[in-house]
N, C-alpha and C positions, 0 to 999 in steps of 0.2 A: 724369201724374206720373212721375217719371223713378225709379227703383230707391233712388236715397239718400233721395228723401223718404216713399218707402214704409216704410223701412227704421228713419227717424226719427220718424213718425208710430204704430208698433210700438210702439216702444221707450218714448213719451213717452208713449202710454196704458198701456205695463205700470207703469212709474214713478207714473203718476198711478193704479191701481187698488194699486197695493202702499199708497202712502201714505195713501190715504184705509182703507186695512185694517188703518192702525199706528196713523192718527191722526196722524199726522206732519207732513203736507204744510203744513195750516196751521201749526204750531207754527213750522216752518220757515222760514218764511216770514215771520212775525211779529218772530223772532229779525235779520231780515236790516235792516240799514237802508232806510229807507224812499227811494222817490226813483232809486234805484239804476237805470242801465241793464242790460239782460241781461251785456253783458261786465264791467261794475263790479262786477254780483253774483257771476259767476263767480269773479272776482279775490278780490274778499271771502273766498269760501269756498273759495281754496286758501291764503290765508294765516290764515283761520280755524283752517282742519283742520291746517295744519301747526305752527301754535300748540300746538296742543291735545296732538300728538304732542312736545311738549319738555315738557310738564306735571311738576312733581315731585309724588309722593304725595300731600303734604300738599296742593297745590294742587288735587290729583283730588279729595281728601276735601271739599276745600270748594265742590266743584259738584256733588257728590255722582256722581261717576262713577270707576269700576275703571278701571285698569288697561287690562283687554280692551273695553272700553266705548269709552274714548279710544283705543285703536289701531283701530278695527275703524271708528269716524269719521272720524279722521284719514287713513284709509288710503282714503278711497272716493274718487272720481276729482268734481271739481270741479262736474263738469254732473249728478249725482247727488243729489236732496234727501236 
């Protein structure tokens, strides 16, 4: 294996032990349409997460998420569950 894939293979088992530790990984995943290729999902969730960061209040209120909830999502980088 050459350095990048050591490097993303790292990276994708911390990702994958963080989220099984939040509970997350499934929910995530379930949230995503179904079908989707790896770049379609990508796609998905940066216009997901960018979404979320134009939220008004009121809107935050009715998904039940603050403020720092929605930036702190919106702000994570695409390839991140």
């Amino acid at each position: 294996m050459n350095g990048l894939s050591d490097v993303r293979l790292t990276l994708h088992s911390q990702e994958l032990a963080a989220g099984q530790e939040k509970g997350l990984r499934s929910a995530t995943l379930r949230n995503a349409p179904s079908g989707l290729s790896r770049w379609a999902l990508f796609w998905h969730r940066l216009h997901t997460r960018k979404a979320l960061l134009e939220l008004t209040p009121e809107q935050l209120r009715d998904v039940g998420l603050s403020r720092e909830q929605a930036r702190e999502e919106g702000l994570k980088p695409f390839w991140r569950l």
